[in-house]
N, CA, C and O atoms as a Tripos MOL2 file, in Angstrom:
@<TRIPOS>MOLECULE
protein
  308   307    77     0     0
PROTEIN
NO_CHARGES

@<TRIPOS>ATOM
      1 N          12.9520   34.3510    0.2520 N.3       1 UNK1
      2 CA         13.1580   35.7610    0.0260 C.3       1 UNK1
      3 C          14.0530   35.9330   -1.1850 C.2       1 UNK1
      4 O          15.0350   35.2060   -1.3370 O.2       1 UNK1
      5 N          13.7590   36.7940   -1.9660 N.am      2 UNK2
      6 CA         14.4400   36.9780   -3.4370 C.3       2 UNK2
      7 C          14.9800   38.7520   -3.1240 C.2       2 UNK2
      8 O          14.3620   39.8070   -2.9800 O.2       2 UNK2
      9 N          16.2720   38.4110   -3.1210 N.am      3 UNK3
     10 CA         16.8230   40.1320   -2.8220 C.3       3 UNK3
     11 C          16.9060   40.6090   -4.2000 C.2       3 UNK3
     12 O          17.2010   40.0860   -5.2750 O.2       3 UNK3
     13 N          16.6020   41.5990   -3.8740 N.am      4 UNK4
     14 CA         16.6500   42.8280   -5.1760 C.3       4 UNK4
     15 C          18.0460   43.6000   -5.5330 C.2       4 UNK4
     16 O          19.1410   43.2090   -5.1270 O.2       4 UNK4
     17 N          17.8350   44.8370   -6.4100 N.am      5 UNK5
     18 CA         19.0200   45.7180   -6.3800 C.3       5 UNK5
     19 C          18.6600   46.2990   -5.0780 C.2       5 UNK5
     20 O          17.5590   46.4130   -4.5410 O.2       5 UNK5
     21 N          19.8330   46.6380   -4.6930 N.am      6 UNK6
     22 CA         20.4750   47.4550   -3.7240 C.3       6 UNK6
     23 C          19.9990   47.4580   -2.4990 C.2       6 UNK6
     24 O          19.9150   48.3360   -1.6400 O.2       6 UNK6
     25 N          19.4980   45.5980   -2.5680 N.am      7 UNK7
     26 CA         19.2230   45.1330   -0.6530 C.3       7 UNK7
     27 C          20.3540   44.4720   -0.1380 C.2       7 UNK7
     28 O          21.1510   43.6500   -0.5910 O.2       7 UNK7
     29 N          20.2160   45.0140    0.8530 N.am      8 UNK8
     30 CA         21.3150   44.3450    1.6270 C.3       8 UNK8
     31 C          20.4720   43.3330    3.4260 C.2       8 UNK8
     32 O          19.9780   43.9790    4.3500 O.2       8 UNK8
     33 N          20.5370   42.1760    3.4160 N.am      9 UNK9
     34 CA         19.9580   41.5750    4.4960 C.3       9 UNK9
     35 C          20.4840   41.2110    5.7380 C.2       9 UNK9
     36 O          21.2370   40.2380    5.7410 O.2       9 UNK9
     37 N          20.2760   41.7240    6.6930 N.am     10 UNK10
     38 CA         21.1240   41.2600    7.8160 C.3      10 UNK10
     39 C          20.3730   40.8900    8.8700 C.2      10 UNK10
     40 O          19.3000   41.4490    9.0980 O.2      10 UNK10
     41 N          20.7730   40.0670    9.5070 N.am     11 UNK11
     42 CA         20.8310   39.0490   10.6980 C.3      11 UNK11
     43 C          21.2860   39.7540   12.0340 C.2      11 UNK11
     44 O          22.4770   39.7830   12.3440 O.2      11 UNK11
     45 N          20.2920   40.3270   12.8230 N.am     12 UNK12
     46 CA         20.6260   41.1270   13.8490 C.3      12 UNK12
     47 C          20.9520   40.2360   15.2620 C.2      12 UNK12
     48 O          21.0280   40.9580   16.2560 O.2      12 UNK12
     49 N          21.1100   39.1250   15.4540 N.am     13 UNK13
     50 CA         21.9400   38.2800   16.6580 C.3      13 UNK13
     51 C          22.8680   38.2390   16.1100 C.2      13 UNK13
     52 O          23.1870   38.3680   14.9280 O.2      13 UNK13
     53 N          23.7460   37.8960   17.7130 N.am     14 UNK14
     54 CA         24.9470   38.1370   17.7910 C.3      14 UNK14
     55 C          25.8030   37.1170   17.5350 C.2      14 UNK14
     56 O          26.9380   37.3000   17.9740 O.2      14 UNK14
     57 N          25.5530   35.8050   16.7930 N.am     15 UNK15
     58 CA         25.7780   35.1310   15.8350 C.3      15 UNK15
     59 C          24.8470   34.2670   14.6890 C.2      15 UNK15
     60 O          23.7060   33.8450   14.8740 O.2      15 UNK15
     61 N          25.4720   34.1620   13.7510 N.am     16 UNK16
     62 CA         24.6520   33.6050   12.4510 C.3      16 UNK16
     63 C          23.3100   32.5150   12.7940 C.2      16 UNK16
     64 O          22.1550   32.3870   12.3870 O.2      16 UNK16
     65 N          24.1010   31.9110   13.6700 N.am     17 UNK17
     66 CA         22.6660   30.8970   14.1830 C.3      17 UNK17
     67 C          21.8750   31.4460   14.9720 C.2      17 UNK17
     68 O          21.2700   30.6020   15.6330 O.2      17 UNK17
     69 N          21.5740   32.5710   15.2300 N.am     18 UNK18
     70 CA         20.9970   33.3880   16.0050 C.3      18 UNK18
     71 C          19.3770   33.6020   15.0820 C.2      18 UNK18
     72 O          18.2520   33.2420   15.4310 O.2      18 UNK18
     73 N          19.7520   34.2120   14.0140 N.am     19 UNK19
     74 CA         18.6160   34.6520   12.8030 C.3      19 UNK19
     75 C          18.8610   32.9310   12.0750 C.2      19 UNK19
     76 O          19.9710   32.4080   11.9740 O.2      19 UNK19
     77 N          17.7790   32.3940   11.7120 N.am     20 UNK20
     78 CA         17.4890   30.9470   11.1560 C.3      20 UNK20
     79 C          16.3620   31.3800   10.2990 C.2      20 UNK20
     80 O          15.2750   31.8890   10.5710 O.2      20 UNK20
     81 N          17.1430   30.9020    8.7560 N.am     21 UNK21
     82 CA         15.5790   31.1380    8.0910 C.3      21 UNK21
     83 C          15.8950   29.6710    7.2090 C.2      21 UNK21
     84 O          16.8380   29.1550    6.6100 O.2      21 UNK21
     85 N          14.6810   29.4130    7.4940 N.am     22 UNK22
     86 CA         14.1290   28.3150    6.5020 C.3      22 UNK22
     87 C          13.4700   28.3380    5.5370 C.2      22 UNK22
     88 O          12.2520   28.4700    5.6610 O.2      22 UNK22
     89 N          14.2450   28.1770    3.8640 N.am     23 UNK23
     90 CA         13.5320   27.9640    2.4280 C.3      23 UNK23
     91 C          14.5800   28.4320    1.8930 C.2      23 UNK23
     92 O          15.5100   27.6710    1.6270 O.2      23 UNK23
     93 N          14.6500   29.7900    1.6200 N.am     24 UNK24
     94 CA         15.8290   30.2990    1.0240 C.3      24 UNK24
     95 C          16.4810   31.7280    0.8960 C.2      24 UNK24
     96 O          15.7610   32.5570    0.3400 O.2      24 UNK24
     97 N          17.6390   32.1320    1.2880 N.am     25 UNK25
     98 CA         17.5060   34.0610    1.0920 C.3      25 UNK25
     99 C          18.6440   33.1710   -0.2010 C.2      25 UNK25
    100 O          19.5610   32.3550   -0.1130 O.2      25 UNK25
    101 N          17.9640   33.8650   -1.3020 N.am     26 UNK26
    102 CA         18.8360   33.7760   -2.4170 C.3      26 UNK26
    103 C          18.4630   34.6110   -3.4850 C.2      26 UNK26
    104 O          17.4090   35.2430   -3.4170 O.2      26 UNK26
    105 N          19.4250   34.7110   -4.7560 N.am     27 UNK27
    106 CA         19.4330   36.0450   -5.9810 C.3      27 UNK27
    107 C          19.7290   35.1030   -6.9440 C.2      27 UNK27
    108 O          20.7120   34.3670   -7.0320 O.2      27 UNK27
    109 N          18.4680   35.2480   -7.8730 N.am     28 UNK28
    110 CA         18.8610   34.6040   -9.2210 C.3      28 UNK28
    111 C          18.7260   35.4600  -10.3390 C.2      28 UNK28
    112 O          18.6430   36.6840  -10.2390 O.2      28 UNK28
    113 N          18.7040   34.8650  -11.3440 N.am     29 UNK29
    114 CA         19.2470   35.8510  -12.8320 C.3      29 UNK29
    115 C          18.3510   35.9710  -13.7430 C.2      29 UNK29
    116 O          18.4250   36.5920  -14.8020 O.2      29 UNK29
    117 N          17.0450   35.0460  -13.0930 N.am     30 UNK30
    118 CA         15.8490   34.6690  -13.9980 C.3      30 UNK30
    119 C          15.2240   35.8100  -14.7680 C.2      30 UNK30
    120 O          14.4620   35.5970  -15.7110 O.2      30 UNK30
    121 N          15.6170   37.2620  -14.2770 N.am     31 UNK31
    122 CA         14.6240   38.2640  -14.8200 C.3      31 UNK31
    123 C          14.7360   38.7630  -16.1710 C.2      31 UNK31
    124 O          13.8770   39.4110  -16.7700 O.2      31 UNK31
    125 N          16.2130   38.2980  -16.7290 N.am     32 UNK32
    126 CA         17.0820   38.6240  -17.8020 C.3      32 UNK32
    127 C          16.3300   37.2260  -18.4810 C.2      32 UNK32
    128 O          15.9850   36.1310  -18.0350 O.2      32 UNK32
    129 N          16.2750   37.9800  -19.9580 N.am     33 UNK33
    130 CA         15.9980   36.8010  -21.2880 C.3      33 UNK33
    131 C          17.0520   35.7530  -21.0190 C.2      33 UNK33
    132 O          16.7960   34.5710  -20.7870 O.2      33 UNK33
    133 N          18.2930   36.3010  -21.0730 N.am     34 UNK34
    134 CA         19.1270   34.7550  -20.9670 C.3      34 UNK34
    135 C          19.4880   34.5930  -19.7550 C.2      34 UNK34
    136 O          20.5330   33.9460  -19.7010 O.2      34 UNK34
    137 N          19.0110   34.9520  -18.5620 N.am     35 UNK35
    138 CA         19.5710   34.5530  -17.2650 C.3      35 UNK35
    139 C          20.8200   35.1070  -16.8080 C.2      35 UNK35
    140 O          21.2060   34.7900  -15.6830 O.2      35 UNK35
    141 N          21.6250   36.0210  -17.6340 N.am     36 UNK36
    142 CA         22.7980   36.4060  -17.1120 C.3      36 UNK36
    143 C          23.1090   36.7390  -15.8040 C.2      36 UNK36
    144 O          23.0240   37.9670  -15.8160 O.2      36 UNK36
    145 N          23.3590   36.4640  -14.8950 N.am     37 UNK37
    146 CA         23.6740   36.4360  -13.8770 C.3      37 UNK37
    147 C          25.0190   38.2920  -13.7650 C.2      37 UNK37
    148 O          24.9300   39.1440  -12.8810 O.2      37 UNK37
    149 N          25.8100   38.3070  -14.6810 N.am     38 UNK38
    150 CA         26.6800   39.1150  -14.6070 C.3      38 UNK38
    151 C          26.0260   40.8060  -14.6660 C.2      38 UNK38
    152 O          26.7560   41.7980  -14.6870 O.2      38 UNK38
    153 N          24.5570   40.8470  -14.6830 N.am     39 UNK39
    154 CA         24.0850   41.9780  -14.8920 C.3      39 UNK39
    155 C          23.5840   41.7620  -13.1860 C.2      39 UNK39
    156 O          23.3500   42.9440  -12.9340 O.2      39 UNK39
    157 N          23.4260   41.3750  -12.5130 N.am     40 UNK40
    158 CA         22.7790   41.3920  -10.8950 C.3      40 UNK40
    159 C          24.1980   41.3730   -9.9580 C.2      40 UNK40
    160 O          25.1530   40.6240   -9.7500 O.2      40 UNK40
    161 N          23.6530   42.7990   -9.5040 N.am     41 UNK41
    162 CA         24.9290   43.5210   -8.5440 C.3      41 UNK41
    163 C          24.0020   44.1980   -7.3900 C.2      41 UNK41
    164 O          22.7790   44.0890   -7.2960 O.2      41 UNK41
    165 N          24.9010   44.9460   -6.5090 N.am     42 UNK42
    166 CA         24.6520   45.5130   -5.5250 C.3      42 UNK42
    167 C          23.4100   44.7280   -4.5890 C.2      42 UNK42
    168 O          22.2430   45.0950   -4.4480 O.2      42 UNK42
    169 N          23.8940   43.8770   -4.1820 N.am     43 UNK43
    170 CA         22.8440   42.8870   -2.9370 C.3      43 UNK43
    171 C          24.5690   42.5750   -1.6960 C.2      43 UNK43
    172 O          25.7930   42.6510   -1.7960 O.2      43 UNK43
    173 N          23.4520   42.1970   -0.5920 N.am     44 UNK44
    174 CA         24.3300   41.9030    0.1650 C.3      44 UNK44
    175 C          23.0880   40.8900    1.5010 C.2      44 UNK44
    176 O          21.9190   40.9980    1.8730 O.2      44 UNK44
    177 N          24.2330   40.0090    1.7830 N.am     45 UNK45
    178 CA         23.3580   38.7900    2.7900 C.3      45 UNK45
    179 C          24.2550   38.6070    3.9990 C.2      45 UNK45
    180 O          25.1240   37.7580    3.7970 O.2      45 UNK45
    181 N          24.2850   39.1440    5.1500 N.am     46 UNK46
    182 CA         25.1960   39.3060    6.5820 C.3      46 UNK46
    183 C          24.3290   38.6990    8.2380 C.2      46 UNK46
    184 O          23.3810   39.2300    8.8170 O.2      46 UNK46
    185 N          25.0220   37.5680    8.5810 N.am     47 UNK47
    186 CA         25.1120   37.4090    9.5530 C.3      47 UNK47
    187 C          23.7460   36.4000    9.9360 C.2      47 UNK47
    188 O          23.4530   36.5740   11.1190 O.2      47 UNK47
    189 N          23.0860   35.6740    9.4460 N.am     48 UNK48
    190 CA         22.0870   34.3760    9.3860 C.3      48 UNK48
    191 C          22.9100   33.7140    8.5870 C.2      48 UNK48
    192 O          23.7840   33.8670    7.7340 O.2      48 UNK48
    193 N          21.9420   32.4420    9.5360 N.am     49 UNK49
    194 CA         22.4770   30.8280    8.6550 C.3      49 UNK49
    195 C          20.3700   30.4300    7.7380 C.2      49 UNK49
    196 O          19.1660   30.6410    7.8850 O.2      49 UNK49
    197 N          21.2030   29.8980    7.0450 N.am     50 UNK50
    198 CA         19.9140   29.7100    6.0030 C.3      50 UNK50
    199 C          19.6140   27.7500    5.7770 C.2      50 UNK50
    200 O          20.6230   27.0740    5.5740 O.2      50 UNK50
    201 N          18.6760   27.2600    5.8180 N.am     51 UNK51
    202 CA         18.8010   26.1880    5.6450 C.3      51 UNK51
    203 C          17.8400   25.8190    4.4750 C.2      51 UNK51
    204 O          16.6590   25.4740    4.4750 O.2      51 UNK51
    205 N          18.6160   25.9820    3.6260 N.am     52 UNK52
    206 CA         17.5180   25.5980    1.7840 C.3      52 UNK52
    207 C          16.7320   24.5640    1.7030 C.2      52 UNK52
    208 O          17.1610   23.4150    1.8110 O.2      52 UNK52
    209 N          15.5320   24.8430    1.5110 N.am     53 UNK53
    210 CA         14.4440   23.9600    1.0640 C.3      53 UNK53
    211 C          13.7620   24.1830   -0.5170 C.2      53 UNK53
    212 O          12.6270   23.8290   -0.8350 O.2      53 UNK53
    213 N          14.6660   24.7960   -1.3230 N.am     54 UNK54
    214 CA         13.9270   25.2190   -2.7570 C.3      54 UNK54
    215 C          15.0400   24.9340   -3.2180 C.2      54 UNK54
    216 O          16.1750   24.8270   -2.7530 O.2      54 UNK54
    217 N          14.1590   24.7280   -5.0570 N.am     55 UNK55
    218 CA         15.5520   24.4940   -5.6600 C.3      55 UNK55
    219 C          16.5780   23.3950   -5.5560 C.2      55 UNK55
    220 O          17.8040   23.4970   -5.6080 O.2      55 UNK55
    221 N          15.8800   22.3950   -5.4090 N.am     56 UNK56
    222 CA         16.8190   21.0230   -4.6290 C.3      56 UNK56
    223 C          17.6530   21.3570   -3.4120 C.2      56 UNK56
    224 O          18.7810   20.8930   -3.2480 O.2      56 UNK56
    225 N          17.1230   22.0890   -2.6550 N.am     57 UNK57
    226 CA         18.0020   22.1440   -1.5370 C.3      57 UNK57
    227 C          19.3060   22.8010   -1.7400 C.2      57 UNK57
    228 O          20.3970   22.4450   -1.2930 O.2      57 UNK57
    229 N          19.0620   23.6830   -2.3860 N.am     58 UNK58
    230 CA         20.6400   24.9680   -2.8270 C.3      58 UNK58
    231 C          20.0660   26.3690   -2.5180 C.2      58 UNK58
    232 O          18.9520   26.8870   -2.5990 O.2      58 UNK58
    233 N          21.1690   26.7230   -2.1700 N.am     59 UNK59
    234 CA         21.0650   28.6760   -2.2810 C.3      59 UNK59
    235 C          21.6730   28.9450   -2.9930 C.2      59 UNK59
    236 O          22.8760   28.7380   -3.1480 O.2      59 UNK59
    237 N          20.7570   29.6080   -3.7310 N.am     60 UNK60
    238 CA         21.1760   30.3660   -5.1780 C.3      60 UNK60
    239 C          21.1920   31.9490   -4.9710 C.2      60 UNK60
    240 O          20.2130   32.6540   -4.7250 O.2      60 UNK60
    241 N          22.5200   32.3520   -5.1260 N.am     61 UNK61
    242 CA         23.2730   33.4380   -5.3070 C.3      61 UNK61
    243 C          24.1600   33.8140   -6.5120 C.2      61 UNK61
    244 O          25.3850   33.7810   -6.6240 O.2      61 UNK61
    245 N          23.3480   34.1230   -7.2440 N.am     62 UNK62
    246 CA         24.0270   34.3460   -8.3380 C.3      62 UNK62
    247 C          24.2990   36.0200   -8.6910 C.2      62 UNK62
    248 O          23.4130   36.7340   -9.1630 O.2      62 UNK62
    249 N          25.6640   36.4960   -8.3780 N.am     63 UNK63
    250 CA         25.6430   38.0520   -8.1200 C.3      63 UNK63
    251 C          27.0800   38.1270   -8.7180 C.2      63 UNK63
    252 O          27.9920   37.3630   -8.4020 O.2      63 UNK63
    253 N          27.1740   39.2150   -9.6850 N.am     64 UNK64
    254 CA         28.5140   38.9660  -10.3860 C.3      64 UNK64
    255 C          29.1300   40.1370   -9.7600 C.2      64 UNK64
    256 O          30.3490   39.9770   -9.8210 O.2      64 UNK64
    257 N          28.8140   41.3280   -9.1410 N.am     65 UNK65
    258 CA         29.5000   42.2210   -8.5830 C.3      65 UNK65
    259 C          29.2420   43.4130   -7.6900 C.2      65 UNK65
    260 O          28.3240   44.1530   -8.0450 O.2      65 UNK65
    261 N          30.0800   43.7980   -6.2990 N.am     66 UNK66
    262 CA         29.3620   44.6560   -5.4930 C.3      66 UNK66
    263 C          28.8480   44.4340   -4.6670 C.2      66 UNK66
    264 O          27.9830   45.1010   -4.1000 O.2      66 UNK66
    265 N          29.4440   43.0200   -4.3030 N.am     67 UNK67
    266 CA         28.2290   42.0540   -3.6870 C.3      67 UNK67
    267 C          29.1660   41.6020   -2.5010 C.2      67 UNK67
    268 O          30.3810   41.7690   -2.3970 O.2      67 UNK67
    269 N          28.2170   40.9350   -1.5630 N.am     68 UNK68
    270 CA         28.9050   40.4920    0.0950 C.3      68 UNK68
    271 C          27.6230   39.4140    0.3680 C.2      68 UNK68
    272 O          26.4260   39.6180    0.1650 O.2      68 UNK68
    273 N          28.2990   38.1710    0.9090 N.am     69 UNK69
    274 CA         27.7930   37.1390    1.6760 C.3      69 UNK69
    275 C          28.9860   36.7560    2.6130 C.2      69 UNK69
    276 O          29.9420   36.0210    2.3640 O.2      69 UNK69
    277 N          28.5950   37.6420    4.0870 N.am     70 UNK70
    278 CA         29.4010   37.5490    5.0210 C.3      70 UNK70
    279 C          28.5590   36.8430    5.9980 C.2      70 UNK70
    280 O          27.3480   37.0440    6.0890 O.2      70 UNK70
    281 N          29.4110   35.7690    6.9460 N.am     71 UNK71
    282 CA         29.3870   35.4630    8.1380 C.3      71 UNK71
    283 C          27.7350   34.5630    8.1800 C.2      71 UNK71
    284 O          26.8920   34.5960    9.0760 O.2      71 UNK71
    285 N          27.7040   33.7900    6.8430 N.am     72 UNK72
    286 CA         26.4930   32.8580    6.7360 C.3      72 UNK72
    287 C          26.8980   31.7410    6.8640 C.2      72 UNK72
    288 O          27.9580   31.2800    6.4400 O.2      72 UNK72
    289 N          25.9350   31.1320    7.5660 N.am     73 UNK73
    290 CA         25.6480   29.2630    8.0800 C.3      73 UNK73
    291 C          24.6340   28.9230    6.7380 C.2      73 UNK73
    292 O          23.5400   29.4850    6.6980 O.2      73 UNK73
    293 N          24.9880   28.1000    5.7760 N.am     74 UNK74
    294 CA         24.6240   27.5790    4.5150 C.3      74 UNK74
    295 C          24.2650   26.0730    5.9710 C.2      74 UNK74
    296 O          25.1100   25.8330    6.8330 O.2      74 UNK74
    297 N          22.9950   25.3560    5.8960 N.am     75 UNK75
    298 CA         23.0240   24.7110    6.1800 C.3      75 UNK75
    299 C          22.2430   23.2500    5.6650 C.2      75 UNK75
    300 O          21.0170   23.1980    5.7690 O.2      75 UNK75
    301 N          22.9740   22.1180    5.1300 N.am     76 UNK76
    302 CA         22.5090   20.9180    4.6750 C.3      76 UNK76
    303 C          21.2450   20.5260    5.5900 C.2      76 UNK76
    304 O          20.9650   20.9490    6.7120 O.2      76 UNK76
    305 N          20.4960   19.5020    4.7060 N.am     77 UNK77
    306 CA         19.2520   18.9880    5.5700 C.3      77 UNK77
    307 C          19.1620   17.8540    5.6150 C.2      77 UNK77
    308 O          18.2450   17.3320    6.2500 O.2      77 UNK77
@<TRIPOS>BOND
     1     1     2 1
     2     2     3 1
     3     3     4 2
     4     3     5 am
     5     5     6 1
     6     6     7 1
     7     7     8 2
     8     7     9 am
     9     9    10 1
    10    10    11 1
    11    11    12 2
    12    11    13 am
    13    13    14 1
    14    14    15 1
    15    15    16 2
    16    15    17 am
    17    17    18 1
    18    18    19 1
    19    19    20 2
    20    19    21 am
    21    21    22 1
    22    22    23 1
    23    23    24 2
    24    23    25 am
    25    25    26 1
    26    26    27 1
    27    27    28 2
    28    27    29 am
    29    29    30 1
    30    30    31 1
    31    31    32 2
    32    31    33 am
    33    33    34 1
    34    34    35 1
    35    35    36 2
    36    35    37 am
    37    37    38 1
    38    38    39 1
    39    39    40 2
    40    39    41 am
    41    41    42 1
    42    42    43 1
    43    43    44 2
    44    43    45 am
    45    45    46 1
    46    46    47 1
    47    47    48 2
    48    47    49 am
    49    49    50 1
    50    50    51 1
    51    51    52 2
    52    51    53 am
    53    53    54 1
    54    54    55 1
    55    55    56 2
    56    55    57 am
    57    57    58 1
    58    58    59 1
    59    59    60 2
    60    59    61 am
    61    61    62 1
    62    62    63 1
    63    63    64 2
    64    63    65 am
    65    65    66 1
    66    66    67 1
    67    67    68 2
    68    67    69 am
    69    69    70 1
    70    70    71 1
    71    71    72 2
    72    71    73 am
    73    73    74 1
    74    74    75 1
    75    75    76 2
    76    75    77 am
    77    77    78 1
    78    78    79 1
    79    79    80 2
    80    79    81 am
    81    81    82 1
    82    82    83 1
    83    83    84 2
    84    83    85 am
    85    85    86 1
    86    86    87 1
    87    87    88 2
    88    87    89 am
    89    89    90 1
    90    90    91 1
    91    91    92 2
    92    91    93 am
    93    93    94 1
    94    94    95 1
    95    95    96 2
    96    95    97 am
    97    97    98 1
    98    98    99 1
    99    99   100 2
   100    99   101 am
   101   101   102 1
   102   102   103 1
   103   103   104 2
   104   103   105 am
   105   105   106 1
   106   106   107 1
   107   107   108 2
   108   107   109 am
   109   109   110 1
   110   110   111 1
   111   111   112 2
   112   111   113 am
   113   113   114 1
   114   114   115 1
   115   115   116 2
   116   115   117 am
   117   117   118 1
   118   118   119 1
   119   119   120 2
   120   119   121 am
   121   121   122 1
   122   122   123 1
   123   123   124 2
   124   123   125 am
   125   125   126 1
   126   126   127 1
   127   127   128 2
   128   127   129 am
   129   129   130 1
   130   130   131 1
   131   131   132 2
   132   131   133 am
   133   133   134 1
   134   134   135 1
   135   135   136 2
   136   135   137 am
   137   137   138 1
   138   138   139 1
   139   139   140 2
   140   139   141 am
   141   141   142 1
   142   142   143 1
   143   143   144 2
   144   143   145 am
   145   145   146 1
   146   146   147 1
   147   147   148 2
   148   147   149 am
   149   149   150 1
   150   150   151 1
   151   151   152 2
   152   151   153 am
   153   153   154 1
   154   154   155 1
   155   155   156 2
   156   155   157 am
   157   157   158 1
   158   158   159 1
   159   159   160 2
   160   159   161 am
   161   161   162 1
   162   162   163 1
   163   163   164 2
   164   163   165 am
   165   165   166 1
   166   166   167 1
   167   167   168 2
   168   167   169 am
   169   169   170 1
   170   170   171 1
   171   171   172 2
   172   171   173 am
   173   173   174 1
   174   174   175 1
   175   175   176 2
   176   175   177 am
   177   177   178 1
   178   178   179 1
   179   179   180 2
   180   179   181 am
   181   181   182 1
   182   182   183 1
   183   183   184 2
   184   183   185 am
   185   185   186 1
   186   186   187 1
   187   187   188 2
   188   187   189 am
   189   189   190 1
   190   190   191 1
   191   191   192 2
   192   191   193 am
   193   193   194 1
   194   194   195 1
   195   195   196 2
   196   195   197 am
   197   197   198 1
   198   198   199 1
   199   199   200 2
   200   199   201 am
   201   201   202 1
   202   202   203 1
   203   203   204 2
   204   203   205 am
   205   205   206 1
   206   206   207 1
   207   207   208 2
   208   207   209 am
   209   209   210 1
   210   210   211 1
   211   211   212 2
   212   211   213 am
   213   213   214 1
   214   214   215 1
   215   215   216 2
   216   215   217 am
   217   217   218 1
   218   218   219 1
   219   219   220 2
   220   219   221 am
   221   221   222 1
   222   222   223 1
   223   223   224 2
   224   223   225 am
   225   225   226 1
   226   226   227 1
   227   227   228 2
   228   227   229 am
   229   229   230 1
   230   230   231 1
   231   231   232 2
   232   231   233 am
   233   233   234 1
   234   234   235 1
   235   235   236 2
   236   235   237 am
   237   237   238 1
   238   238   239 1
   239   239   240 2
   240   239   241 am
   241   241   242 1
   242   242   243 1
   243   243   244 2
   244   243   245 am
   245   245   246 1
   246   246   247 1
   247   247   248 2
   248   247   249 am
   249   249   250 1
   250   250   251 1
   251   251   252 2
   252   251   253 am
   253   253   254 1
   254   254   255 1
   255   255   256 2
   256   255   257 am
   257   257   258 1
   258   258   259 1
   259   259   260 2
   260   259   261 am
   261   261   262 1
   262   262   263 1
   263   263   264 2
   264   263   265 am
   265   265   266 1
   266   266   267 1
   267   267   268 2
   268   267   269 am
   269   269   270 1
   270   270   271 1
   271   271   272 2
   272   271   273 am
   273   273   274 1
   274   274   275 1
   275   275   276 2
   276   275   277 am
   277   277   278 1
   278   278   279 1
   279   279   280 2
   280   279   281 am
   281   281   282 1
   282   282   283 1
   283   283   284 2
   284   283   285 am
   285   285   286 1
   286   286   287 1
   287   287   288 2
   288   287   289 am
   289   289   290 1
   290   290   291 1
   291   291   292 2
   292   291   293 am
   293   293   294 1
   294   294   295 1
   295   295   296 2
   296   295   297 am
   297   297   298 1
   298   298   299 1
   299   299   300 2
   300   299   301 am
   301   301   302 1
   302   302   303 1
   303   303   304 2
   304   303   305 am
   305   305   306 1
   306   306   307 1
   307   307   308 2
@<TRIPOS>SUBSTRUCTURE
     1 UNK1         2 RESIDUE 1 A UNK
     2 UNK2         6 RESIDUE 1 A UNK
     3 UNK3        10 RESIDUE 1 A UNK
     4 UNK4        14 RESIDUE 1 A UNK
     5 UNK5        18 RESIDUE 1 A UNK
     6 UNK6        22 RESIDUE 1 A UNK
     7 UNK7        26 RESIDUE 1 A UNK
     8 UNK8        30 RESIDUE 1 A UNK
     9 UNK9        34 RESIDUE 1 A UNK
    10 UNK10       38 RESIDUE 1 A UNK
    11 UNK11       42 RESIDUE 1 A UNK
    12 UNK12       46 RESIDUE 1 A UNK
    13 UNK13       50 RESIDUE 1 A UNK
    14 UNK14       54 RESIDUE 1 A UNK
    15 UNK15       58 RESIDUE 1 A UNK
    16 UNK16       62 RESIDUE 1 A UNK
    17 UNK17       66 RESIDUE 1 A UNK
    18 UNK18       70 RESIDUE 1 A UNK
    19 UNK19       74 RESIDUE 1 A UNK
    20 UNK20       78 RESIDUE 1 A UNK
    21 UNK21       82 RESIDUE 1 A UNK
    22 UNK22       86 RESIDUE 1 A UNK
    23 UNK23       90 RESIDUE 1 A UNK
    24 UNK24       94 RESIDUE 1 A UNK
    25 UNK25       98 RESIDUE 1 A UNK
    26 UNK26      102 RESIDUE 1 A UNK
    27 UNK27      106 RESIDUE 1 A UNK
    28 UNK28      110 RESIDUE 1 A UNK
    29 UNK29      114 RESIDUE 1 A UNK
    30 UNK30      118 RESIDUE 1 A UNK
    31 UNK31      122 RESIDUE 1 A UNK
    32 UNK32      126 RESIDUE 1 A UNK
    33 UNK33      130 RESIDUE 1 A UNK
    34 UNK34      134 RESIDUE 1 A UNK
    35 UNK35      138 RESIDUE 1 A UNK
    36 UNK36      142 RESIDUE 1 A UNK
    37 UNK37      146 RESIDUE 1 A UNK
    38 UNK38      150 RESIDUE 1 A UNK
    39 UNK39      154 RESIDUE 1 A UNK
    40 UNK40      158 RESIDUE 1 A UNK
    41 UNK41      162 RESIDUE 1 A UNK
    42 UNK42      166 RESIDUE 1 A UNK
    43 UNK43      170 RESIDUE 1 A UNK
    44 UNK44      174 RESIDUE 1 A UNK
    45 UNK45      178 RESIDUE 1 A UNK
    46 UNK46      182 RESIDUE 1 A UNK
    47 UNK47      186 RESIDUE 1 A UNK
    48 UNK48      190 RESIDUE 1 A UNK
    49 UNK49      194 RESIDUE 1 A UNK
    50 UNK50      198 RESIDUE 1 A UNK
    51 UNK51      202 RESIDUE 1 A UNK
    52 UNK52      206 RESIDUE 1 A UNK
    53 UNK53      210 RESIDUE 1 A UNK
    54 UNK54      214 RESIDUE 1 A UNK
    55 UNK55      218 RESIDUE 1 A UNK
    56 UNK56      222 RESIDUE 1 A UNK
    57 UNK57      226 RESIDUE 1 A UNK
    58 UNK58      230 RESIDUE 1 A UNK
    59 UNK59      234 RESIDUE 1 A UNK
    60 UNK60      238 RESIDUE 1 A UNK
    61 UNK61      242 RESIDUE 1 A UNK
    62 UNK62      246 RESIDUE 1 A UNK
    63 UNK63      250 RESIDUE 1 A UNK
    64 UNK64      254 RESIDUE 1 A UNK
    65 UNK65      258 RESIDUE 1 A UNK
    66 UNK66      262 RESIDUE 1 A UNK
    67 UNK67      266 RESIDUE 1 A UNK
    68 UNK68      270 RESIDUE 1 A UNK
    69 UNK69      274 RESIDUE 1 A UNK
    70 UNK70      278 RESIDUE 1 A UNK
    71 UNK71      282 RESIDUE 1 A UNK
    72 UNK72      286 RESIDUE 1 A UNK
    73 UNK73      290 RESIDUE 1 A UNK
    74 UNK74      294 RESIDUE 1 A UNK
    75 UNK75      298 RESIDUE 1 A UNK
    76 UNK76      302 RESIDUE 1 A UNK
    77 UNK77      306 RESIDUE 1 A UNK
């Protein structure tokens, strides 16, 4: 899942391991000619654990402001 402007994703159990997604909830900068990352704001990622399978096995969040990644399980494989 690739969040946009002004999504915010949340994980409706009543803890992070509750919502499990496998591949990736992540925000990259790719849409910009040079990738700037400092122009991608207003996203937000609450309450799932994520276990990365893209991208060598990283979550990529690249969000320079306005932004919230609360109460996530980043999980190794």
């Amino acid at each position: 899942m690739q969040a946009g402007f002004y999504t915010q994703v949340l994980g409706l159990g009543r803890t992070p391991d509750d919502v499990a997604i496998t591949g990736a909830v992540r925000c990259k900068a790719r849409w910009m000619a040079n990738h700037n990352a400092t122009c991608n704001f207003w996203r937000g990622v609450e309450n799932l654990s994520v276990t990365p399978t893209q991208d060598q096995n990283i979550n990529i969040w690249a969000v320079s402001q306005a932004t919230a990644l609360r109460r996530v399980h980043v999980r190794a494989i």
